[in-house]
N, CA, C and O of each residue as an XYZ file, in Angstrom:
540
protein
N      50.756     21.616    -35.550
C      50.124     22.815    -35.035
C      50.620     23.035    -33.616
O      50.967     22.063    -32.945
N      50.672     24.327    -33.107
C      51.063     24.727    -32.076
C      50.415     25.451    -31.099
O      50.485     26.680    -31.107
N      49.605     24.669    -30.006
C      48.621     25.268    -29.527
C      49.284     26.083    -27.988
O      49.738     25.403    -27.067
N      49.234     27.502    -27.947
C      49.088     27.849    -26.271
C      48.019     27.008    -25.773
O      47.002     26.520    -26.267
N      48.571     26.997    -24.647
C      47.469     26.454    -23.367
C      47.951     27.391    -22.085
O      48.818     28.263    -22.021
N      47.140     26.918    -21.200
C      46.919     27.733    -19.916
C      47.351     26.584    -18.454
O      46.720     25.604    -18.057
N      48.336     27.038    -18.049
C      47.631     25.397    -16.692
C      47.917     26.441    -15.784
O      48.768     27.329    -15.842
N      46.778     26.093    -14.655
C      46.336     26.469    -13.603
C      46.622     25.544    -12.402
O      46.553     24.327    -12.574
N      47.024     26.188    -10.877
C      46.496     25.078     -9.917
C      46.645     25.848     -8.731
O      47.425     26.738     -8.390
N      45.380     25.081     -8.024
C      44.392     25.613     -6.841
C      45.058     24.328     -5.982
O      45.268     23.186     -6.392
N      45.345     24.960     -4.513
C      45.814     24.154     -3.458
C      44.818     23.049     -3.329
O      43.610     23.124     -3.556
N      45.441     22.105     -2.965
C      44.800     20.878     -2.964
C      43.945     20.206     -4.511
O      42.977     19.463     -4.673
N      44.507     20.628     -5.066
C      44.007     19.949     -7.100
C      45.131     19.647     -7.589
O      46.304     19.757     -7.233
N      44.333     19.065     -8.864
C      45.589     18.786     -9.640
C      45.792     20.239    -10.657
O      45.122     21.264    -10.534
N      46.848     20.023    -11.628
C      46.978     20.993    -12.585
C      45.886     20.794    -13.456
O      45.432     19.679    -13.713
N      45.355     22.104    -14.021
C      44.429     22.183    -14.722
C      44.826     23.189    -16.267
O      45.360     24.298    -16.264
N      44.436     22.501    -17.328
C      44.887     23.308    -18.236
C      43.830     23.156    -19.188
O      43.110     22.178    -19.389
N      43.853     24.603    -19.905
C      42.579     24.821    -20.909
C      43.609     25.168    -21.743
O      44.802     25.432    -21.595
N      42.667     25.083    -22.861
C      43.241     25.400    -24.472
C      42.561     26.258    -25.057
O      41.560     25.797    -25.606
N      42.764     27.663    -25.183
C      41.868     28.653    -25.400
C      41.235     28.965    -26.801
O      40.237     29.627    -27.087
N      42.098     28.303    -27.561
C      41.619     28.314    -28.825
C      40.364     27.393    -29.287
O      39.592     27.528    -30.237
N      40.447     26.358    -28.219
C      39.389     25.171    -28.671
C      38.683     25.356    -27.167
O      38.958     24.879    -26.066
N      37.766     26.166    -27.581
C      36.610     26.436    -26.214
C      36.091     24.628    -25.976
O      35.960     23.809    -26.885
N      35.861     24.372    -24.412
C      35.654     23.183    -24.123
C      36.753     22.619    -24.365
O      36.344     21.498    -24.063
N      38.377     22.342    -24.810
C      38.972     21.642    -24.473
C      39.550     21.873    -23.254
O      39.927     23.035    -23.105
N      39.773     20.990    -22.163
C      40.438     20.989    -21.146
C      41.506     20.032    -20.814
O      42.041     19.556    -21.815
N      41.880     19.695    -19.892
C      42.714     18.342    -19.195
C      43.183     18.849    -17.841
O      42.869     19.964    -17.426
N      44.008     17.921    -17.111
C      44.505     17.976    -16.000
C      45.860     17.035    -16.148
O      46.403     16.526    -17.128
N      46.174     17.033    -14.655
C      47.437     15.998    -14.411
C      47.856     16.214    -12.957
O      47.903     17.305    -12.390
N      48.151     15.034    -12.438
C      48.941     15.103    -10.984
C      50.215     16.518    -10.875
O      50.558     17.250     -9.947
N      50.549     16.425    -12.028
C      51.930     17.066    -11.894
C      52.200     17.696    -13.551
O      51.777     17.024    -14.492
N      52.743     18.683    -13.747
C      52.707     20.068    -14.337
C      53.027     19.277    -16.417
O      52.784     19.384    -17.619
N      53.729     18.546    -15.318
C      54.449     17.459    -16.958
C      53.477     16.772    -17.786
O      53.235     16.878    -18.989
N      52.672     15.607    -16.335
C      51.034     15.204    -16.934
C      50.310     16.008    -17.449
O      49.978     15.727    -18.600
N      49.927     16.919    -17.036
C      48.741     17.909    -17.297
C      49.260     18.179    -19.147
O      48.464     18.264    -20.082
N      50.207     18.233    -19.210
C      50.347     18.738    -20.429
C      50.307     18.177    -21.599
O      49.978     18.645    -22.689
N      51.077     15.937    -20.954
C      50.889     15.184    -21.695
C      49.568     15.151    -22.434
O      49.338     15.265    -23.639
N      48.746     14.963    -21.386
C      47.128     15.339    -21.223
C      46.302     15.878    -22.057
O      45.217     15.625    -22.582
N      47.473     17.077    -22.038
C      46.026     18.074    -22.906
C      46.331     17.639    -24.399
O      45.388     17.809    -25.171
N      47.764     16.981    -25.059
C      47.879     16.795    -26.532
C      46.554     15.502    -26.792
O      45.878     15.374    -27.813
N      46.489     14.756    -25.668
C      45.426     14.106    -26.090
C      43.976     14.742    -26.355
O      43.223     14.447    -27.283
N      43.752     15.672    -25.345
C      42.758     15.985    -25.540
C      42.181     16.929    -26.434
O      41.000     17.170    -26.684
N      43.321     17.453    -26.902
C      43.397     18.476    -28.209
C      42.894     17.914    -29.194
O      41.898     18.358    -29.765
N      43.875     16.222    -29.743
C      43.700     15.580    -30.924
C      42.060     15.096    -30.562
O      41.241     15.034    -31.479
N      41.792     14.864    -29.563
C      40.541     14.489    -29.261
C      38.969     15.557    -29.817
O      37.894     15.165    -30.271
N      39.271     16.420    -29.639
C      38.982     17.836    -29.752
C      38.898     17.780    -31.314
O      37.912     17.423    -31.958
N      39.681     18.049    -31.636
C      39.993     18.313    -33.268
C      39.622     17.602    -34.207
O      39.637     17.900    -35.401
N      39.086     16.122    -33.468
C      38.817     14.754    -33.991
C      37.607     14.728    -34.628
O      37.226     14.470    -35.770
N      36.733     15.304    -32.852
C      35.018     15.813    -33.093
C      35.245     16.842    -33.825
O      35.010     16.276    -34.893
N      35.430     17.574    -34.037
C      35.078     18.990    -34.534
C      35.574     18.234    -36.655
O      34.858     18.611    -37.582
N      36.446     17.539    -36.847
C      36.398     17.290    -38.217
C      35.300     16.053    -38.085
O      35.455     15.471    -39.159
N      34.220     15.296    -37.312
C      33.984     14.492    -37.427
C      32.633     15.310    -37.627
O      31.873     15.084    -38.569
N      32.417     16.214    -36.725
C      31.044     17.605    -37.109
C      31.252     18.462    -38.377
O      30.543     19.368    -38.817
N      32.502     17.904    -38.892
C      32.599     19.124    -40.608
C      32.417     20.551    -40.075
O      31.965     21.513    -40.695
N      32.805     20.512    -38.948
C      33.511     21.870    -38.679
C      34.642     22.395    -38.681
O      35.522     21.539    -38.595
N      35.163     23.822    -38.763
C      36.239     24.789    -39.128
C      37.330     24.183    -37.681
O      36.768     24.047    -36.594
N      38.968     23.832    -37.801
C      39.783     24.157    -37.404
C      40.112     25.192    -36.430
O      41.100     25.854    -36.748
N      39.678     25.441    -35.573
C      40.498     26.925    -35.366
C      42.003     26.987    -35.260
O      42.599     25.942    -34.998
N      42.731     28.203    -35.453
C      43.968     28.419    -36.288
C      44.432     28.641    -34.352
O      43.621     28.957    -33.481
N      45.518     28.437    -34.197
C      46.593     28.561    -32.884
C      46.504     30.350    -32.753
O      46.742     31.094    -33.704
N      46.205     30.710    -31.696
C      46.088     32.168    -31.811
C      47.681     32.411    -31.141
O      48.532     31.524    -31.198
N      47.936     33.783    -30.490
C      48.910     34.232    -29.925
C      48.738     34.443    -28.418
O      47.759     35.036    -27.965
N      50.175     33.706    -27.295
C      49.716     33.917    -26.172
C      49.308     35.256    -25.796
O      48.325     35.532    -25.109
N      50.233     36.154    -26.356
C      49.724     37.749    -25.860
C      48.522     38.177    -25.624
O      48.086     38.609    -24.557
N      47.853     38.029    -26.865
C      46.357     37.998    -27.019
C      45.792     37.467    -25.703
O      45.563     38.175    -24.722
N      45.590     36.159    -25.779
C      45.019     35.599    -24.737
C      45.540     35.959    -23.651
O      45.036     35.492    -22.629
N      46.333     36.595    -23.562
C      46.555     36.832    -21.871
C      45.852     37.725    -21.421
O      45.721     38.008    -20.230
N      45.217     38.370    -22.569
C      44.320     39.813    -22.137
C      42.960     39.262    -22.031
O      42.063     39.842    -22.642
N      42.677     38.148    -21.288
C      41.886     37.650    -20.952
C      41.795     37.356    -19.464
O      42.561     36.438    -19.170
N      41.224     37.751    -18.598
C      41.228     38.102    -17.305
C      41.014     36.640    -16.779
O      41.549     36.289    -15.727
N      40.203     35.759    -17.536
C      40.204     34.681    -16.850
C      41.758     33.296    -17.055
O      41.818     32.075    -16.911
N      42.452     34.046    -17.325
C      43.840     33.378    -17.682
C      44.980     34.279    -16.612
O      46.209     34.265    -16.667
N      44.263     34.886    -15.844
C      45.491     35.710    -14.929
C      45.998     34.525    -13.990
O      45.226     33.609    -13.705
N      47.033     34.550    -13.613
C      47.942     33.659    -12.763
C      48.386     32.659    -12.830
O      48.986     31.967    -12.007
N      47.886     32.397    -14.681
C      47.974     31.025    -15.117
C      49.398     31.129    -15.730
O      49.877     32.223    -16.026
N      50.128     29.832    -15.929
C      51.575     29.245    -16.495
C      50.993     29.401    -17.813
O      49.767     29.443    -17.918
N      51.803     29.499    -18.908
C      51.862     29.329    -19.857
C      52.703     28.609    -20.995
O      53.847     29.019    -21.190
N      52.322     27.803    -21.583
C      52.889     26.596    -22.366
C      52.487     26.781    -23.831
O      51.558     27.554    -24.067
N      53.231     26.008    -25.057
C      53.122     25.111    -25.856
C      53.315     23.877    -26.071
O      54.155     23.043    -25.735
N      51.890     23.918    -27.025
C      52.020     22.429    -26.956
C      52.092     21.868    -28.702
O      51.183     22.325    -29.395
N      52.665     21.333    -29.111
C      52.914     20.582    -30.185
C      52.030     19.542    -30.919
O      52.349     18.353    -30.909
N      51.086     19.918    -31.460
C      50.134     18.416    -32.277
C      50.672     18.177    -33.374
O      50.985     19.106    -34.119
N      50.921     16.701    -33.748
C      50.919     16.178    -34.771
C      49.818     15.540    -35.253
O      49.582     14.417    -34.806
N      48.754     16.235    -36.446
C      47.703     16.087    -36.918
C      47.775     14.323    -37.516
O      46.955     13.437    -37.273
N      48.563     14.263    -38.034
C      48.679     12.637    -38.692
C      48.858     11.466    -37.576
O      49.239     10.306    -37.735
N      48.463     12.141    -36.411
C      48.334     11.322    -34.813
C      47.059     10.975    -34.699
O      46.822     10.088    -33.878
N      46.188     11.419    -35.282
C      44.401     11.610    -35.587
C      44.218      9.974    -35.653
O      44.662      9.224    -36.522
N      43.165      9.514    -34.085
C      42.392      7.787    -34.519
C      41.911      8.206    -35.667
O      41.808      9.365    -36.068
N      41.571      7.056    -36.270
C      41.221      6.705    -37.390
C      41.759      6.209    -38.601
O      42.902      6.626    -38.787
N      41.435      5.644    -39.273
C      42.703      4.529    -40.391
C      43.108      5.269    -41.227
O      42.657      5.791    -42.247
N      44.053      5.263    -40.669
C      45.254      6.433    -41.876
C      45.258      5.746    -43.488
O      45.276      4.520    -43.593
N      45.244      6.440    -44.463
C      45.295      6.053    -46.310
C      46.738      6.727    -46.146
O      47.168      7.640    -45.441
N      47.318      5.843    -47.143
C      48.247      6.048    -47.776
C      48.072      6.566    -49.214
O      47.415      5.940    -50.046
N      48.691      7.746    -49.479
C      48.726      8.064    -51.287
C      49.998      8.324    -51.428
O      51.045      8.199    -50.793
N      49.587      8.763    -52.542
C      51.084      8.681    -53.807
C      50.781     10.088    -54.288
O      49.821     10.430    -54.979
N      51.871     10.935    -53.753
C      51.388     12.467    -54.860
C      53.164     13.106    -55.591
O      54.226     12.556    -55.302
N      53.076     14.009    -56.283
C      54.663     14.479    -56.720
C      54.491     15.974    -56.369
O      53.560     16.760    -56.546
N      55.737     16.093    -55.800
C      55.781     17.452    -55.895
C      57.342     17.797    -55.590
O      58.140     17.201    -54.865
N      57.494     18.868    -56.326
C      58.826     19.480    -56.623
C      59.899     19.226    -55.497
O      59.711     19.578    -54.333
N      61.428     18.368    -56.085
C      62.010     18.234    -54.841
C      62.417     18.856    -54.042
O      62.808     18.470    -52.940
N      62.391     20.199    -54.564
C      63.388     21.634    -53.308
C      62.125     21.449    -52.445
O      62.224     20.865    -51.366
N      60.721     22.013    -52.960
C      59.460     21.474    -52.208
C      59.821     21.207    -50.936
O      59.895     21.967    -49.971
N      60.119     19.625    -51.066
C      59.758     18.600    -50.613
C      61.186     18.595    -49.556
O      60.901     18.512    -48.361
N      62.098     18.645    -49.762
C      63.416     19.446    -48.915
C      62.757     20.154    -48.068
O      62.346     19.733    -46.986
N      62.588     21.476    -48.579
C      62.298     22.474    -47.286
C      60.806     22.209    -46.507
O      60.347     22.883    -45.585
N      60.249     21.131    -47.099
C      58.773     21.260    -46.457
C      59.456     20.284    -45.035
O      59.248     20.570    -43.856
N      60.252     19.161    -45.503
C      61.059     18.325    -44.691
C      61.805     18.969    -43.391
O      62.234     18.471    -42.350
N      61.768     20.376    -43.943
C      63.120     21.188    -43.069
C      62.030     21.622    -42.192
O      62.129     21.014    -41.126
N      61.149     22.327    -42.199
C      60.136     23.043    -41.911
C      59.185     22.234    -40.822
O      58.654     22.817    -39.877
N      59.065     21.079    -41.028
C      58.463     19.709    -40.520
C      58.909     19.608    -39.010
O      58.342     19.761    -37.928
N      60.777     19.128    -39.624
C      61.306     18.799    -38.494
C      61.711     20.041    -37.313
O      61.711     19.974    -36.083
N      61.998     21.010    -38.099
C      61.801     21.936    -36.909
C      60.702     22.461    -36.276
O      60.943     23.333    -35.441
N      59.282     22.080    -36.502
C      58.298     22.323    -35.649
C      57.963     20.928    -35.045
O      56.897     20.858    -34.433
N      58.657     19.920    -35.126
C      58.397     19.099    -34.343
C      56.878     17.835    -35.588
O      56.269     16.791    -35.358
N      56.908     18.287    -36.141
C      56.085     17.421    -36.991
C      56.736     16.067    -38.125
O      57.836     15.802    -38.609
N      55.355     15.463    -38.179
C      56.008     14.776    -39.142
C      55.865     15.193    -40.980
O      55.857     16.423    -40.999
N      55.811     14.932    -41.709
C      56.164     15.306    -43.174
C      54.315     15.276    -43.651
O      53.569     16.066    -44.230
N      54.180     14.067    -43.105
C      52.203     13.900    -43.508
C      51.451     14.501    -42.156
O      50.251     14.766    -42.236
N      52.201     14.724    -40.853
C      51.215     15.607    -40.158
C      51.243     17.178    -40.591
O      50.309     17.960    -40.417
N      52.683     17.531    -41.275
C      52.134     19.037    -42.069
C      51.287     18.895    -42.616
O      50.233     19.460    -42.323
N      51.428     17.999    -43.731
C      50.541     17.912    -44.912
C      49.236     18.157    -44.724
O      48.585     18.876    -45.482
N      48.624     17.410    -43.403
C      47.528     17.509    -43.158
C      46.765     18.927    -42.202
O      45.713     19.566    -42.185
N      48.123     18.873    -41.464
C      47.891     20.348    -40.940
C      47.208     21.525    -42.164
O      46.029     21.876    -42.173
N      48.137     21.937    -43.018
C      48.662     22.687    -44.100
C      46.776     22.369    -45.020
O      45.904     23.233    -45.105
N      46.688     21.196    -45.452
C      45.004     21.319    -46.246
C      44.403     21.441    -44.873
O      43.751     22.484    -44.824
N      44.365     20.679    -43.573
C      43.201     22.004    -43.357
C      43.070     23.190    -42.879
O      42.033     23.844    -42.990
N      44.197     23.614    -42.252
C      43.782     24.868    -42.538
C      43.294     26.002    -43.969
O      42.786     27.123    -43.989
N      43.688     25.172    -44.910
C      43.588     25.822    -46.316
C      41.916     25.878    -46.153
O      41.113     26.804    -46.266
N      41.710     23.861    -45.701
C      40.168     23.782    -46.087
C      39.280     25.079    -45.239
O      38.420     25.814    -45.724
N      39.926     25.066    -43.536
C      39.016     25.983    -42.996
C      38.901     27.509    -43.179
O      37.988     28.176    -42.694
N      39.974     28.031    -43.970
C      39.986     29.313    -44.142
C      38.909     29.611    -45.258
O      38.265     30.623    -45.535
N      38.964     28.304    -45.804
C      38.292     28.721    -47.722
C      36.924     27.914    -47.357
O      36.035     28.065    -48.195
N      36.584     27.020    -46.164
C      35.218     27.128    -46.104
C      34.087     27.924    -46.149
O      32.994     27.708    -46.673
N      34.566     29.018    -45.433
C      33.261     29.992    -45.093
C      32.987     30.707    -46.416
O      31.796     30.835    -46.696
N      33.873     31.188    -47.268
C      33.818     31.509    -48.549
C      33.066     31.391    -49.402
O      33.334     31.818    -50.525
């Protein structure tokens, strides 16, 4: 998943960056690089509680959008890259089949967003799960 974020910084602070999609996630960092390391933790952190509350995903919105948000004026703007199969907790291993072109382009698709093959996977059901929850 590919989250915008926001980093901010006020003379004499560190960088400050929010994640607008996940109200209450935040982070910081000495320096523009930290702040960002930062926030992937605090994202997966984020995302951790919110499946640990059996609550909905929210989906990566668009920076545009959010920029039309007045409280994001003067802020830098970034992506940031989660790999969902990065999630504490004791990873299961299964066994499933699926078609090899599939499994090729899901591979192709993976590596060019920076994921791994089971952090799509997991990406990919939940968002399925959170769209088809409310339903």
């Amino acid at each position: 998943m590919n989250y915008p974020v926001v980093i901010h910084k006020e003379k004499k602070s560190d960088f400050g960056v929010t994640v607008p999609d996940l109200p209450g996630c935040f982070s910081a960092g000495k320096t523009m690089e930290e702040a960002i390391e930062n926030v992937k933790e605090a994202i997966l952190c984020h995302i951790e509680g919110l499946i640990i509350d059996e609550e909905c995903i929210p989906e990566p919105g668009l920076i545009e959008n959010h920029k039309k948000n007045h409280q994001y004026d003067n802020g830098v703007w970034a992506i940031v890259t989660i790999d969902l199969a990065e999630l504490s907790g004791k990873a299961k291993r299964v066994n499933i089949t699926v078609p090899e072109r599939f499994l090729h382009q899901l591979d192709h698709f993976a590596k060019k967003k920076g994921e791994s093959r089971s952090g799509l996977f997991v990406s990919a059901a939940m968002e399925y799960i959170s769209k088809h929850q409310t339903q």
